[in-house]
C-alpha positions as CSV (number, residue, x, y, z in Angstrom):
1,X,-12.4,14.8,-14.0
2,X,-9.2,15.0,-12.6
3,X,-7.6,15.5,-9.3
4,X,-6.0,19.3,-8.4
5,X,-3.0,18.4,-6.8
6,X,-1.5,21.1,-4.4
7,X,1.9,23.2,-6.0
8,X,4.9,24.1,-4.7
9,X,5.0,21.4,-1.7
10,X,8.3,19.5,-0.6
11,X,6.7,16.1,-0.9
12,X,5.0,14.7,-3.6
13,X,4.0,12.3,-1.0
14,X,3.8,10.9,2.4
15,X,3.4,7.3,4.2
16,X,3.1,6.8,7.6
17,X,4.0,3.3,8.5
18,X,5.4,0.5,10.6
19,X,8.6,-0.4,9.7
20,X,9.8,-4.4,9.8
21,X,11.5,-6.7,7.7
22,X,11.0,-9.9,5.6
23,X,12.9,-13.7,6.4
24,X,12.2,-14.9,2.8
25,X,13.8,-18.3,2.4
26,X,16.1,-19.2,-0.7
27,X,15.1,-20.7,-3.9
28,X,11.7,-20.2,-3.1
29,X,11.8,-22.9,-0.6
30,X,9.2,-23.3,2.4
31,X,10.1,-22.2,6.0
32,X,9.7,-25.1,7.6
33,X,12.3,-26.6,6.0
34,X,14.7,-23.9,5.5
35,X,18.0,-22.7,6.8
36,X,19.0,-19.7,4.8
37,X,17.3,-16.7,5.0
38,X,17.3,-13.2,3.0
39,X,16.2,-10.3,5.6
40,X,14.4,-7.8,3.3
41,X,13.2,-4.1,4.9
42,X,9.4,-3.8,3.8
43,X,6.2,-1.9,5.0
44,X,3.0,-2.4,2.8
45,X,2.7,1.9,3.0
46,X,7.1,2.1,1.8
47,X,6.1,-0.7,-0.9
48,X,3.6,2.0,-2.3
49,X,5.8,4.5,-2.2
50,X,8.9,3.0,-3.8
51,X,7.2,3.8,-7.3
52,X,7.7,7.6,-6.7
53,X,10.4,7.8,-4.5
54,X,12.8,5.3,-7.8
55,X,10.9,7.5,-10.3
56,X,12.5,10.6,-8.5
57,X,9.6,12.4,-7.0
58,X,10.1,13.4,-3.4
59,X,9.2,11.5,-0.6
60,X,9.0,11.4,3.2
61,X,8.1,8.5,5.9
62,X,6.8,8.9,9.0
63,X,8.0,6.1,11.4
64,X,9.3,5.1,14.7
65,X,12.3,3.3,15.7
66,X,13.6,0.9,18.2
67,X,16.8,3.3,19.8
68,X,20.2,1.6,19.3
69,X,18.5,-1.5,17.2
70,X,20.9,-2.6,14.5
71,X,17.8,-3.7,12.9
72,X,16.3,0.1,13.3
73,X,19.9,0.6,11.2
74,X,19.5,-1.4,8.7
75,X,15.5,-0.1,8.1
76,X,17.2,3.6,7.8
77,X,20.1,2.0,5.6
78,X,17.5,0.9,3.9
79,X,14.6,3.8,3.1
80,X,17.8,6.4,2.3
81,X,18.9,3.7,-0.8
82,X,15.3,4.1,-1.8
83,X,15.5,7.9,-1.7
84,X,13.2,8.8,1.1
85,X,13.1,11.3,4.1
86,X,12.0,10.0,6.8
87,X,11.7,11.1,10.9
88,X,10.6,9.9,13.9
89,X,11.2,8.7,17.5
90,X,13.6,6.5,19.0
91,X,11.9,4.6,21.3
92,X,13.9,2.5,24.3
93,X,13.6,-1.3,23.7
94,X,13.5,-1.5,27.6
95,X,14.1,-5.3,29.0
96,X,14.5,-8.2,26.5
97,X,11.0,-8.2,26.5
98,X,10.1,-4.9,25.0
99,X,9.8,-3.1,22.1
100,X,11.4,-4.2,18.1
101,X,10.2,-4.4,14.6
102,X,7.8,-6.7,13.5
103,X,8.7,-9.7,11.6
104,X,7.7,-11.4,8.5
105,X,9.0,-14.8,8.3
106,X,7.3,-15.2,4.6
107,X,8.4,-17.8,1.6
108,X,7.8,-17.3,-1.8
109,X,6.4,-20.5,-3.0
110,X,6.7,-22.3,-6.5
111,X,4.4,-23.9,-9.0
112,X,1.2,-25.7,-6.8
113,X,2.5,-25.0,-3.6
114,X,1.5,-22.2,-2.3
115,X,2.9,-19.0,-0.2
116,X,2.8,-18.8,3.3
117,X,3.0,-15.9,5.5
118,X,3.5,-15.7,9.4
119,X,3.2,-12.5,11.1
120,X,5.3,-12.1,14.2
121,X,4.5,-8.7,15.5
122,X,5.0,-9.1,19.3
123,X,6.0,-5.8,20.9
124,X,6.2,-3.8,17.6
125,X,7.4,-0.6,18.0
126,X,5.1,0.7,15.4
127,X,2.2,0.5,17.5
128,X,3.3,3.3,19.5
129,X,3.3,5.6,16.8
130,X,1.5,8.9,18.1
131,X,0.6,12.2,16.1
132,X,2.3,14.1,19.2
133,X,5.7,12.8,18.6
134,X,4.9,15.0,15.1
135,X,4.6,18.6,14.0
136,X,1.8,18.2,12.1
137,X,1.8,21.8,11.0
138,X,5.5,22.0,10.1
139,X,5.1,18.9,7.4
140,X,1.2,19.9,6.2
141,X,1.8,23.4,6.5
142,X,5.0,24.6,6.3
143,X,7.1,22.0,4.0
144,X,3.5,20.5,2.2
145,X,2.5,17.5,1.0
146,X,0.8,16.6,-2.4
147,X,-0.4,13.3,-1.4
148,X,-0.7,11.5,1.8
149,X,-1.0,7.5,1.7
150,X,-3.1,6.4,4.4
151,X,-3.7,2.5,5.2
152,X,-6.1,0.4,7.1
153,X,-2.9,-1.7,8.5
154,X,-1.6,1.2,10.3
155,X,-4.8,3.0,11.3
156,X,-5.8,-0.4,13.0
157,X,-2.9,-1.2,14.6
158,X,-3.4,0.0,17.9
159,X,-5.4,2.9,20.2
160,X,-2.7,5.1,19.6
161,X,-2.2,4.4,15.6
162,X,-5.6,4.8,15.0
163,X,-5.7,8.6,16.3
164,X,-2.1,9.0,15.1
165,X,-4.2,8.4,11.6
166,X,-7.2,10.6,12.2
167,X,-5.0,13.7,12.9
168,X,-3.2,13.0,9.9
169,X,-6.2,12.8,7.8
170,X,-7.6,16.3,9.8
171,X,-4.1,18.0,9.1
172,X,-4.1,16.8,5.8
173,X,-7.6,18.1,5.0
174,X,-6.8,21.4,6.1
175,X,-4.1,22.2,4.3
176,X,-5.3,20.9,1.2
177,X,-3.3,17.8,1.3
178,X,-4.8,15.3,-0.9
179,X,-5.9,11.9,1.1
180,X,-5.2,8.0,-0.5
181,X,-6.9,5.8,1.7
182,X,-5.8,1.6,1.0
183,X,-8.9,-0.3,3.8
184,X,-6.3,-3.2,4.0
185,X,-8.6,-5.2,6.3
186,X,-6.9,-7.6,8.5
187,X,-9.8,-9.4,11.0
188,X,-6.6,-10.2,13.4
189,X,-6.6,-6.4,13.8
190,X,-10.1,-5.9,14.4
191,X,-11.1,-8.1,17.0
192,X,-12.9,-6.7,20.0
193,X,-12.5,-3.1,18.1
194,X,-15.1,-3.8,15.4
195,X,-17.3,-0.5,16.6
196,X,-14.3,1.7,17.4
197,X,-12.7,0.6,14.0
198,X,-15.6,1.4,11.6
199,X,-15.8,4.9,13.4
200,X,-12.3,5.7,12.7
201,X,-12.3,4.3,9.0
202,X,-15.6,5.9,8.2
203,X,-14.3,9.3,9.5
204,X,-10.6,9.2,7.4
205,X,-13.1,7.6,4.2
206,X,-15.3,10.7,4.1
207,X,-12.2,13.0,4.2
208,X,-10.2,10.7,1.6
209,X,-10.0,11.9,-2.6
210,X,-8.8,8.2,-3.2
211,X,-9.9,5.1,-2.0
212,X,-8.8,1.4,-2.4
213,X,-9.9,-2.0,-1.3
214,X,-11.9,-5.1,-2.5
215,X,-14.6,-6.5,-1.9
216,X,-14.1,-7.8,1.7
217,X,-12.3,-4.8,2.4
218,X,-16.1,-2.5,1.8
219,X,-17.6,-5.1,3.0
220,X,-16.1,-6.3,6.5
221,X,-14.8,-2.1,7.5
222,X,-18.4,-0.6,6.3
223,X,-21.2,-3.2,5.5
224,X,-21.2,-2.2,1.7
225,X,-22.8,-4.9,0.0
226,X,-20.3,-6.8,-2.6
227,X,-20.2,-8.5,-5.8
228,X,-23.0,-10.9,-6.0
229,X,-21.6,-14.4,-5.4
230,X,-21.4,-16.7,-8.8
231,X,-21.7,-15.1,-12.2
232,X,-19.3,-16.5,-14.8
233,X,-16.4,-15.2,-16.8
234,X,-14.8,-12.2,-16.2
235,X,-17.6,-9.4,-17.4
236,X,-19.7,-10.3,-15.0
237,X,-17.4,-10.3,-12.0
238,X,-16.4,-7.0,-13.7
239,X,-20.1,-5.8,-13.5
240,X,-19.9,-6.9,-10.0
241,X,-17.4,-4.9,-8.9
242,X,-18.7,-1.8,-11.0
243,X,-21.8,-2.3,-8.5
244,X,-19.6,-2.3,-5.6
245,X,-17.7,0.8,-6.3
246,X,-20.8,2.7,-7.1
247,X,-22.2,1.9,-3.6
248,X,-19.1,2.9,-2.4
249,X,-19.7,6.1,-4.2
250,X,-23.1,6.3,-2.6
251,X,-21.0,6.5,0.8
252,X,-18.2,8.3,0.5
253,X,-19.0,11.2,-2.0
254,X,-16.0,13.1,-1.3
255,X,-14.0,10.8,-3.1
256,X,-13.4,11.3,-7.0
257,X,-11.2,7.9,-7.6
258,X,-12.2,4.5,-6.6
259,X,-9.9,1.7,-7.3
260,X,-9.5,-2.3,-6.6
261,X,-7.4,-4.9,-8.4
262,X,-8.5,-8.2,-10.0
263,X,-6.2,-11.5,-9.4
264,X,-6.8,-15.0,-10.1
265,X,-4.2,-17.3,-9.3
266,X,-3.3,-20.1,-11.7
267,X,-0.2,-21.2,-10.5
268,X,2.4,-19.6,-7.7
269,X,4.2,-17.8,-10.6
270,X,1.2,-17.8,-12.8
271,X,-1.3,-15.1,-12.5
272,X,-4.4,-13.7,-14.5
273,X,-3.9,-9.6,-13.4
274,X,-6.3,-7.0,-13.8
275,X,-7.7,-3.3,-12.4
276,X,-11.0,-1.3,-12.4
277,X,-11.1,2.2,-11.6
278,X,-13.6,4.6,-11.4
279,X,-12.9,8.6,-11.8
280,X,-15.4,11.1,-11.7
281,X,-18.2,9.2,-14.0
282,X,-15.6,7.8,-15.9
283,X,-14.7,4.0,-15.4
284,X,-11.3,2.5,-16.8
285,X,-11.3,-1.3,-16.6
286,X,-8.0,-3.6,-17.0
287,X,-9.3,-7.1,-18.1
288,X,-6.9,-9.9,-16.7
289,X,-4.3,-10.9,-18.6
290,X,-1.4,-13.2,-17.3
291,X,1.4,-12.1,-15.6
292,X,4.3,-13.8,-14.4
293,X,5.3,-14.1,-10.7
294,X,8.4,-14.4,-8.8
295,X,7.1,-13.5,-5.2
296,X,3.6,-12.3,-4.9
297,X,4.3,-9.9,-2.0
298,X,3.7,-6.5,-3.2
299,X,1.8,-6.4,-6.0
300,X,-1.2,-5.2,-5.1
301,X,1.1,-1.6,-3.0
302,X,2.9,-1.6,-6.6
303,X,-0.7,-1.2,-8.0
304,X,-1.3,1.5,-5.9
305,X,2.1,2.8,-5.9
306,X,1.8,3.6,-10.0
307,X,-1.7,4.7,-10.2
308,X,-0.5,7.2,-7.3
309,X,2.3,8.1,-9.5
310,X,-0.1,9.1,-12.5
311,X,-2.1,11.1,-10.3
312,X,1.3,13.3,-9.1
313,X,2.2,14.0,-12.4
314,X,-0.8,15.3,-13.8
315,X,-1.3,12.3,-16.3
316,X,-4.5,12.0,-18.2
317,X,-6.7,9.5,-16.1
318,X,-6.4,6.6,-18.1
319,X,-2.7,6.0,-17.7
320,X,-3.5,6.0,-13.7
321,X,-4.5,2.4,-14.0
322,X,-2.4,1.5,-16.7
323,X,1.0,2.2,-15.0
324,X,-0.5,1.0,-11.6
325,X,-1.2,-2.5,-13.5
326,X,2.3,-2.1,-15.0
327,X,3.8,-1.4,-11.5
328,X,2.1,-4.0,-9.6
329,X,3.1,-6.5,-12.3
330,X,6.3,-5.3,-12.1
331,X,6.8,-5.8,-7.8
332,X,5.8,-9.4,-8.5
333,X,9.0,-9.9,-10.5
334,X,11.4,-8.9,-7.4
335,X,11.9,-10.6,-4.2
336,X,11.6,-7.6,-2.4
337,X,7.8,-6.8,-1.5
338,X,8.4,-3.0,-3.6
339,X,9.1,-2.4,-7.3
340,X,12.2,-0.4,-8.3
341,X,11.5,0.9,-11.3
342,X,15.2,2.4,-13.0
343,X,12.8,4.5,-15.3
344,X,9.2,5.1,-16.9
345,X,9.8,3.4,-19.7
346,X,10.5,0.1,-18.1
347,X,7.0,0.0,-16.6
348,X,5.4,1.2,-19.9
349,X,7.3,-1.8,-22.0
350,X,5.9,-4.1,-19.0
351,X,2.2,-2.6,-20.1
352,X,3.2,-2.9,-23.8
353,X,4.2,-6.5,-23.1
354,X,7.3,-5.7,-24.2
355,X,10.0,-8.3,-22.7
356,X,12.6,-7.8,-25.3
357,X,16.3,-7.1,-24.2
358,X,17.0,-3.7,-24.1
359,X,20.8,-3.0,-25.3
């Protein structure tokens, strides 16, 4: 079974997102400790669609921005050198206390010490992000869409970002727009909206051809049971996760591809990296094999990214996974939290394990 993707449209796909940037500290050095900073652009929905947009497929963003930030500048600066189209309203920062784009102040790590992350999202623009601030009908209808990415982070951001994401998903579904929906459960984002959440995400599941998460991500947004706990080696957490996706199934029958990613982390630039995917009745499974890892960040959008990639261009299912595993291994080998691909067959010699110079 594969997916009929819509002809003749303007955008292979769409994100909506949040846009921010990234204070990653040199040399892989912690924050705490740090004085020199790299400011990155990134959005976990522009990470996933970095693997179309570098591979020369068409692509549009739909954001808002601070008005007259010099950061909002260097985020447009930034999405144009990664090939997308993008639109949206400038919003007033008001005092010194209003709005701007989020910040993630977020090292890379090295060897046994570990990543951190810190989130400062205090008066983030994106949270204002409202479907009437769009014409809806002008991008679904009139210029068409192939694919729209959908993701938990944004449709749990705020009030506002949660409808902005449910008349997506309703103008999507009626133009014949297909829907990739990524849970990406944060609890942060959920608490005190635990009813209002599931209702939302339950409604944009049903609609959605594609959908993504782990285990805590069915879990904690529906109440779909997960893997049981313990079970050793890798088949049987695979076998657990096949049981998963088929209750997933169970739930959410309008959606023909089901996907999640296996990690386990040996060391900061050590991983064991692997996928499962299940299309139609037809699984493809991606044992873990090791990877190595220059900043984490990423890799799991890069998984998605890829496997959305096969989908747009009509490949035969089981290269979904297998550039999406390619892809995701590949963002964990840049300091930015996207991939950029300079061609196919870059990712396919990273599937090949094929690390030899090129010349």
């Amino acid at each position: 079974m594969s997916l009929e993707i819509k002809k003749e449209c303007k955008y292979s796909l769409l994100v909506p997102t949040s846009m921010g940037v990234r204070l990653t500290p040199v040399n892989g050095q912690p924050v705490h400790s740090s004085d020199t900073y790299t400011m990155y652009a990134t959005s976990a929905e522009t990470n996933v669609a970095s693997i179309s947009s570098y591979l020369g497929l068409p692509v549009k963003v739909l954001t808002t921005f601070v008005k007259g930030s010099p950061v909002a500048q260097f985020i447009k600066n930034n999405l144009k050198s990664r090939f997308m189209d993008f639109e949206g309203p400038e919003v007033e920062q008001g005092d010194p206390w209003g709005f701007r784009h989020q910040f993630n102040i977020a090292d890379s790590g090295y060897g046994s010490r570990g990543p951190r992350v810190h989130n400062d999202r205090a008066g983030e623009v994106g949270r204002t992000l409202n479907a009437g601030d769009f014409d809806l009908e002008r991008i679904f209808g009139k210029e068409g869409v192939q694919v729209v990415h959908l993701s938990g982070l944004i449709a749990a951001l705020s009030a506002d970002t949660s409808r902005f994401c449910l008349e997506i998903a309703r103008a999507a579904k009626k133009h014949g727009t297909r829907i990739s929906f990524d849970l990406n459960y944060r609890a942060s984002f959920w608490k005190g909206r635990e009813e209002e959440l599931r209702q939302n995400f339950t409604e944009i599941a049903s609609v959605s051809d594609i959908l993504i998460g782990n285990e805590e991500d069915f879990q904690l947004c529906f109440g779909i049971e997960g893997p049981p706990a313990g079970g050793e080696g890798i088949k049987a957490k695979i076998d657990g996760f096949k049981g998963l996706i088929e209750r997933v199934k169970e739930s959410f029958p309008n959606a023909s591809v089901f996907a999640t990613t296996l990690r386990e982390v040996v060391s900061v630039n050590e991983h064991l990296w692997g996928a499962i995917m299940l299309e139609g009745e037809n699984w493809h499974v991606i044992e873990p094999r090791t990877i190595h890892v220059l900043d984490r960040i990423g890799g799991g959008d890069g998984f998605v990214g890829g496997m959305l990639y096969g989908i747009l261009r009509e490949w035969n299912p089981e290269k979904w996974p297998q550039f999406g595993w390619a892809t995701g291994a590949m963002a964990a080998t840049f300091l930015t939290d996207y991939a950029q691909p300079a061609d196919e067959e870059m990712v396919w010699s990273i599937w090949k394990g094929n690390a030899r110079v090129k010349r």
